[in-house]
C-alpha positions as CSV (number, residue, x, y, z in Angstrom):
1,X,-132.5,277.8,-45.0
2,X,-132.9,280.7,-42.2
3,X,-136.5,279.9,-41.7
4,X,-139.0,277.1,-42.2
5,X,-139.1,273.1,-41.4
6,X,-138.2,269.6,-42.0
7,X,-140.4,267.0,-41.2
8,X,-139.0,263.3,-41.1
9,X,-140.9,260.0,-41.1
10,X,-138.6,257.0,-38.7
11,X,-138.7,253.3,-39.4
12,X,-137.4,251.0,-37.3
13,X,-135.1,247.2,-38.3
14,X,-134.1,245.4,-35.9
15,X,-133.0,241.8,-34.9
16,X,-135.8,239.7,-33.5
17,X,-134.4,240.4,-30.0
18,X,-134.8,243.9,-30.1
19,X,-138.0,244.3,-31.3
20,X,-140.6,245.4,-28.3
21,X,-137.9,248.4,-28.1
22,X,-138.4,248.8,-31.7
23,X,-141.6,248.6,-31.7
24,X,-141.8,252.0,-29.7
25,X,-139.6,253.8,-31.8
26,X,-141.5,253.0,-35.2
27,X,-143.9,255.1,-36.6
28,X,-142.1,258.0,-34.8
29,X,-141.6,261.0,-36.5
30,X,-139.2,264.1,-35.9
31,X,-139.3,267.9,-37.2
32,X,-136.8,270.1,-37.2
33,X,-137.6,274.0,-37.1
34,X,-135.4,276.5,-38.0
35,X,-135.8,280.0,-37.3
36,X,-132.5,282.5,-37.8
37,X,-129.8,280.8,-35.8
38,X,-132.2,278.8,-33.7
39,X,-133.0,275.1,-34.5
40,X,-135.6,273.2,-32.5
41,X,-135.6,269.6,-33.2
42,X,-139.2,267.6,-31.9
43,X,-139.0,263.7,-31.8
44,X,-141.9,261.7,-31.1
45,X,-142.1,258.3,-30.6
46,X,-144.8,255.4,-28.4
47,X,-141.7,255.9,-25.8
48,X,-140.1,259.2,-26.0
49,X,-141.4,262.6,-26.2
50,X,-137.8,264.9,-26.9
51,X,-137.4,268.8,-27.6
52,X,-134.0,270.0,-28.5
53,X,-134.2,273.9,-28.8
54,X,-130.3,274.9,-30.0
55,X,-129.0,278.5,-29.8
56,X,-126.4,278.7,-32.9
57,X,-125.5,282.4,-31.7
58,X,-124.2,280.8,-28.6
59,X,-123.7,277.3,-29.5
60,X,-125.4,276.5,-26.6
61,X,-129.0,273.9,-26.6
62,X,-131.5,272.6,-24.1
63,X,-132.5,269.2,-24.0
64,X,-136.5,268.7,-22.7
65,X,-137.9,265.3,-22.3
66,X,-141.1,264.0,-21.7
67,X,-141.5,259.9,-20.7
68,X,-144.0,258.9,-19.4
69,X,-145.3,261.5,-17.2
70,X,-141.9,262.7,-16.4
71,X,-140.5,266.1,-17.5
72,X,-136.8,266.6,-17.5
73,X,-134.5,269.9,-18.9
74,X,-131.3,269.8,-18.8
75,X,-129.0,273.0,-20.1
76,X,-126.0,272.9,-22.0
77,X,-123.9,275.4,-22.5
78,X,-121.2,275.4,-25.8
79,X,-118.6,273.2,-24.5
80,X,-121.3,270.4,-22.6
81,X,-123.0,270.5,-26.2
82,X,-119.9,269.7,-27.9
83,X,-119.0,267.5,-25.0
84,X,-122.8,266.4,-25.9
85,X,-122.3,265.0,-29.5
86,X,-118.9,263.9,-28.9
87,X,-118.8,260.6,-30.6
88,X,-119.3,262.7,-34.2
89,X,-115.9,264.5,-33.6
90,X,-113.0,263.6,-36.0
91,X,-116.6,262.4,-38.2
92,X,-115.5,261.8,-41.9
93,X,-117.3,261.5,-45.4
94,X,-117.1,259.3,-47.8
95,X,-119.6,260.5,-51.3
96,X,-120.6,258.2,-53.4
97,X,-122.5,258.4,-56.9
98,X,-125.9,257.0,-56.0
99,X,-129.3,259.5,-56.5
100,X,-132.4,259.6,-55.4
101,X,-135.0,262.3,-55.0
102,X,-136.4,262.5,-51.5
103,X,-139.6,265.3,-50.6
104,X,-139.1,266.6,-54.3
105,X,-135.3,267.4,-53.9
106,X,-132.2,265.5,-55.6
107,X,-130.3,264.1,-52.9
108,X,-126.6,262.7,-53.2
109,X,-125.1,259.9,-51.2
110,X,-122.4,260.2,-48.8
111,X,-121.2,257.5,-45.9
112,X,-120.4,259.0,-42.9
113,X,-117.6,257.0,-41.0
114,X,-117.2,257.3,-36.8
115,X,-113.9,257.6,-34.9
116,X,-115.1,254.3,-33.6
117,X,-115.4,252.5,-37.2
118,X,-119.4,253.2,-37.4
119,X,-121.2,254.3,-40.2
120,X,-123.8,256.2,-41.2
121,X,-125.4,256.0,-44.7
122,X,-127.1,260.0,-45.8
123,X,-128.8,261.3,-48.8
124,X,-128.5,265.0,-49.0
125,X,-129.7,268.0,-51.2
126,X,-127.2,270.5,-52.5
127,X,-130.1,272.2,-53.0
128,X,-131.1,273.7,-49.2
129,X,-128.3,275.0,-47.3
130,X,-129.0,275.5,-43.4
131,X,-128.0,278.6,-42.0
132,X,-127.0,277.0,-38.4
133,X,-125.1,273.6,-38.8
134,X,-123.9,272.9,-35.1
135,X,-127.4,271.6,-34.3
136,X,-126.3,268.4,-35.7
137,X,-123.2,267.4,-35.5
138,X,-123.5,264.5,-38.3
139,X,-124.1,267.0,-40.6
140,X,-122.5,269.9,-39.5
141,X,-119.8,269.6,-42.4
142,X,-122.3,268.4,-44.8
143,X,-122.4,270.5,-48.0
144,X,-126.6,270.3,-47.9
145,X,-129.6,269.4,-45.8
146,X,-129.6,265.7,-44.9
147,X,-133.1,264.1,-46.0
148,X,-132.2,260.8,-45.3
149,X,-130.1,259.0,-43.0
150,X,-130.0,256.0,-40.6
151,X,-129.0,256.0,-36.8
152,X,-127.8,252.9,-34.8
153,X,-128.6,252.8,-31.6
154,X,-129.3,250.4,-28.5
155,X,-128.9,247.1,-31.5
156,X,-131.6,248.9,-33.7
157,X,-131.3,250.9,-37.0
158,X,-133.3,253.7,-37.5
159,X,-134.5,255.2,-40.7
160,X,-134.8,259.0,-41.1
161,X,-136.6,259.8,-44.1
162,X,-137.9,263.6,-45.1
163,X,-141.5,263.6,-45.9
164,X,-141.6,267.0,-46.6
165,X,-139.2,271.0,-46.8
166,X,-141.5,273.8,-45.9
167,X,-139.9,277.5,-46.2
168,X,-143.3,278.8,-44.3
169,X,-142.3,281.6,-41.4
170,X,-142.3,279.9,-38.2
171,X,-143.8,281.0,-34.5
172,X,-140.9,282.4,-32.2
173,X,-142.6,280.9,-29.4
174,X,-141.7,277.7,-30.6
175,X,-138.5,278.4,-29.3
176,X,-139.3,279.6,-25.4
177,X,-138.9,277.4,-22.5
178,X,-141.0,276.1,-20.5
179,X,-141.6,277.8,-17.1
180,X,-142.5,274.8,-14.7
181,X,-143.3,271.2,-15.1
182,X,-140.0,270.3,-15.6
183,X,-137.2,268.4,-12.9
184,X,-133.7,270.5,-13.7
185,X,-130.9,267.4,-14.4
186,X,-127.2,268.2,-14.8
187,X,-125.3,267.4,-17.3
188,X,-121.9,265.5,-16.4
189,X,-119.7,264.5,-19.1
């Protein structure tokens, strides 16, 4: 996939404790755009308004979000973005047999097991092969697209599932920054 979209559909569980934070992530949704070796990744929730534009030909992203009425960027270069999604580093997969067809593609299952003994449960296609992987780096070694998967986070599960795969040409200025509006945060690892 060098150009086109993904657009994914979230669902929150949750233990009864958790739930008013659950309650703002439900419903959310997230599309990823891809457009030669840039990705941009939108998620949208009640809570969270996040832009990941990633740079594959220098492995370098920048990380915009909106919450509330505050704007914040922060720019990483290659190693802060690997710093960045460090927890997925020595990541490995487990494939299992299980099928299921998810936004008209046959996806295969595969648990995805953390340094720290988490997991992650994906269905992927075979069938779509992204040009840029380092964008996500859960799936960076993944031999496919991911169309479904699960994150835990904060005591919550959520549920990433592909509503639909679009090849359709896609708007370069998607991928331009913003020139104002935004407070300039550091990373520190």
């Amino acid at each position: 996939m060098s150009e086109g979209s993904v657009v994914y559909q979230i669902t929150v569980q949750t233990k009864k404790a958790e739930t008013s934070l659950a309650d703002a992530f439900d419903g959310a949704r997230q599309t990823v755009w891809f457009k030669g070796s840039d990705v941009r990744i939108d998620f949208g929730s009640l809570m969270l308004k996040q832009i990941t534009l990633f740079d594959d030909a220098t492995a370098s992203a920048v990380v915009l979000k909106e919450v509330g009425k505050e704007k914040y960027m922060m720019m990483l270069n290659a190693a802060q973005w690997q710093h960045y999604n460090r927890k997925y580093d020595g990541l490995s997969y487990t494939y299992g047999n299980e099928e299921k067809t998810i936004a008209g593609y046959v996806c295969k299952q595969v648990t995805a097991t953390l340094k720290d003994g988490s997991t992650m449960s994906i269905f992927y296609t075979p069938d779509v092969q992204p040009l840029t992987r380092q964008y996500d780096y859960a799936f960076r070694n993944l031999p496919g697209l991911a169309l479904m998967y699960e994150v835990n986070t904060s005591g919550i599960t959520l549920n990433y599932t592909a509503t639909s795969v679009s090849f359709l040409a896609v708007n370069g200025a998607n991928f331009d920054l913003p020139k104002s509006g935004y407070k300039i945060l550091t990373y520190k690892p």
